[in-house]
N, C-alpha and C positions, 0 to 999 in steps of 0.2 A: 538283796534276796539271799537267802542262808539254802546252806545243803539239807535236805531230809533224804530218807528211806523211800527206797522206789517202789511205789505204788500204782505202776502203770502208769498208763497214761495221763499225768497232769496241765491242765488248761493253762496253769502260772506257777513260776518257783514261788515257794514261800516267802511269803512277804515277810521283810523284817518287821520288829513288832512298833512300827511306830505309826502317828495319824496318816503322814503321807505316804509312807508305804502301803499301809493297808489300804487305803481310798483310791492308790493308783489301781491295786490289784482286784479291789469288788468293782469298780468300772470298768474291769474285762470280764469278770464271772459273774455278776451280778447287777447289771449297773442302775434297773430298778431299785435298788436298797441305797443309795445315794442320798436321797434324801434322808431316808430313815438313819443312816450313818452320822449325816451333818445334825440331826436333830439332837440323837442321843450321844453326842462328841458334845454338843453343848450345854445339856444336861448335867454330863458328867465334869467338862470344869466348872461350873457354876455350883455344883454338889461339892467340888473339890475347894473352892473360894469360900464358900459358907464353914463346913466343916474343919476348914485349915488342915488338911490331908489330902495325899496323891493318892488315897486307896478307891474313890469313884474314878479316875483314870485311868489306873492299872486298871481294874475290875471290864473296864469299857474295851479297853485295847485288848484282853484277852475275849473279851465276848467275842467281837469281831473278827482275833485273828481265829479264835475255831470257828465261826460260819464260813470266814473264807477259805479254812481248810475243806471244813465240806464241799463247800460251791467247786473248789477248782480241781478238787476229787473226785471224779465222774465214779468210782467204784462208792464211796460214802455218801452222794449227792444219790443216787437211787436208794440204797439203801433207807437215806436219809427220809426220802420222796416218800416211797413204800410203807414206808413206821409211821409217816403224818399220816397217809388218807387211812390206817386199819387203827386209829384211835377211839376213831367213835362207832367199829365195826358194832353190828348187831349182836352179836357173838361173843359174850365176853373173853371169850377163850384166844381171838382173835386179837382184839384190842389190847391183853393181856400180853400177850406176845408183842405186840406192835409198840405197847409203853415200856418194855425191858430191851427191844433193840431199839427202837429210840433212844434212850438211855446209854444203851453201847456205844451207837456214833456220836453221841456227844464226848461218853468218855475215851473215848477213840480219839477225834477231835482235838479235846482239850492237851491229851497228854504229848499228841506230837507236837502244838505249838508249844507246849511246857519244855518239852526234851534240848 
């Protein structure tokens, strides 16, 4: 598990960015996504055996470590919540709002597993 920036209260340190680190860590945040983990883990070396490149790998390992930045981020994990259900608000003005902070916790997300 690596140091990050303190953002309150977090459910698990950061997982480091490998398969069994992260699978240990969404089995405490998430553990519904388990399967969908194991699925698309094998997806992506089987993408990576065909292709002859580790870049379906990488690409998997960062998906997952930003979901479980949100998951074990109760402040980005509502947020996160909040921006899904006002997607399909009736309101465009709503939804419009809802698909640009969506978009923030992702890149929010993304760049603290990047850092």
């Amino acid at each position: 598990m690596s140091t990050q920036a303190d953002h309150g209260h977090e459910l698990v340190p950061r997982p480091e960015q490998s398969p069994d680190a992260l699978r240990a860590a969404l089995a405490v945040v998430d553990p519904g996504r388990l399967p969908e983990m194991q699925r698309t883990k094998d997806e992506a070396f089987a993408k990576a055996v065909e292709w002859q490149s580790l870049s379906p790998v990488r690409s998997w390992v960062l998906a997952w470590a930003r979901d479980i930045e949100i998951a074990r981020r109760p402040d980005l994990s509502t947020r996160h919540a909040r921006a899904k259900n006002n997607l399909e608000h009736e309101d465009p003005a709503v939804a419009t709002a809802a698909l640009r902070e969506l978009s923030a916790v992702l890149d929010e997300a993304m760049k603290a597993v990047r850092d």
